[in-house]
N, C-alpha and C positions, 0 to 999 in steps of 0.2 A: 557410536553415539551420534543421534542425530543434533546437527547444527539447530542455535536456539538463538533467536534475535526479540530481545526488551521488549513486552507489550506484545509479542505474534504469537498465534498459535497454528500450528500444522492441520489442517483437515480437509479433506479431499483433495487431495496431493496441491493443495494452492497455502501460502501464510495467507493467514487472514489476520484482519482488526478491525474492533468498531472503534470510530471515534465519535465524540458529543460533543458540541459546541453551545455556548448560550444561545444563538441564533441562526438562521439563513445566512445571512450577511458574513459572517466568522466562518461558519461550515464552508462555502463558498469561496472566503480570502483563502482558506487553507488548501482546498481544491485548486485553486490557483497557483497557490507552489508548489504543489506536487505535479500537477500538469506542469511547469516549468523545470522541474528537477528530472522528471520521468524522460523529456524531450532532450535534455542535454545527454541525459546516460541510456538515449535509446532501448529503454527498455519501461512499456507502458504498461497500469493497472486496468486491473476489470475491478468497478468502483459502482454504488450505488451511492444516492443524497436524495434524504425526503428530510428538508426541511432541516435542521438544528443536528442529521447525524450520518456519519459519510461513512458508507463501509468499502473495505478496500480485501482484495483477493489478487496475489500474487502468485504467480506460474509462468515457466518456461514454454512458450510454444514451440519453438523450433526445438526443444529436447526433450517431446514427446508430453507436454502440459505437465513437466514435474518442477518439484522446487527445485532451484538452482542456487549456485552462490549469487548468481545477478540479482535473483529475489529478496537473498539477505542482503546485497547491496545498498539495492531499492529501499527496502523496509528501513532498514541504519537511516538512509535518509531521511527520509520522509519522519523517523523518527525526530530529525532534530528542525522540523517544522511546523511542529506546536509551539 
């Protein structure tokens, strides 16, 4: 059974999730922790933001671009930075 982390879903071998923000400014501050949580536990997103909504794509590169437990790591975090 494959591993499932709160709010991700599996597709094309990366979790993904949108998030929405009321604004830039919010979208942004939350980019902001995640760029700081991502730096501490070395292990970085492939992320888009246009404006009020931030999407985030997680994958192992060094083990072949699959999901990893450092993916569900990541994602757990990032979770508890809303």
């Amino acid at each position: 059974m494959e591993k499932t982390t709160a709010g991700w879903v599996a597709e094309h071998n990366a979790l993904y999730r949108k998030f929405e923000f009321p604004d830039f400014s919010a979208a942004f501050a939350f980019m902001t922790r995640v760029a700081l949580a991502a730096e501490k536990m070395n292990h970085h997103p492939r992320w888009s933001n246009v404006y009020n909504t931030v999407e985030i794509w997680l994958n192992t590169h060094d083990a072949g671009n699959t999901i990893t437990d450092r993916d569900h790591k990541l994602a757990s975090r990032i979770n508890t930075l809303l």
